[in-house]
N, C-alpha and C positions, 0 to 999 in steps of 0.2 A: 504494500500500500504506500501510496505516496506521503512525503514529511508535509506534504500542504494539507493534504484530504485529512493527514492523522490530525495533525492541530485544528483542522477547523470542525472536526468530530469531538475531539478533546474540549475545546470550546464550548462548544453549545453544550454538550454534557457537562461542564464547572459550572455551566449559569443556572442551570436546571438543578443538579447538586443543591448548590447555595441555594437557590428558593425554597424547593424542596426539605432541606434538612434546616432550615428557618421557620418553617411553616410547622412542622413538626413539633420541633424543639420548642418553638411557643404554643405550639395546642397542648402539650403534655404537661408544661409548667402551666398554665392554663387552668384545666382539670385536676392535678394531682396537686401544685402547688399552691392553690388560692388561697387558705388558711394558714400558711406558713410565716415566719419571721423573713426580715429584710434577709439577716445574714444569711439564711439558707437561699432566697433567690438570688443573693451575690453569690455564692459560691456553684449555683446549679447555671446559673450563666455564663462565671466564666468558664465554665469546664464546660460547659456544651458548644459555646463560643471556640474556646480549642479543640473541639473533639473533630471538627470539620475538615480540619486539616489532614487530616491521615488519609479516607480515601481522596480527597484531593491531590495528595503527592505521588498516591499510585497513578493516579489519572494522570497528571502531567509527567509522570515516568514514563507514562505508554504514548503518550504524543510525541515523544523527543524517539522515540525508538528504542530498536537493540543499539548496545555500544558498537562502533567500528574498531574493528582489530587494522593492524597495520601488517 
């Protein structure tokens, strides 16, 4: 597959990602989290806040390709 087709796959799939894993991540603290103290929706944010990142990195791992050998 070509490095232009894989990024602009990779693309649309990180925008859809992020909406998706936003929309979640607030409907679950939403539901589960309404009765709670501030400190625990600081701390279920930031962590959910970074939880985005991991399959994000595999995704842009597979946009960039296999490594070239020499």
């Amino acid at each position: 597959m070509p490095i232009r087709l894989r990024k602009l796959i990779g693309t649309v799939l990180l925008v859809l990602l992020v909406i998706v894993y936003a929309v979640f991540a607030t409907a679950f603290a939403t539901v589960y989290l309404a009765d709670a103290g501030g400190l625990v929706h600081l701390l279920y944010f930031a962590g959910s806040g970074l939880l985005w990142v991991l399959p994000a990195m595999l995704l842009i791992r597979w946009m960039y390709g296999p490594r070239r050998t020499r």
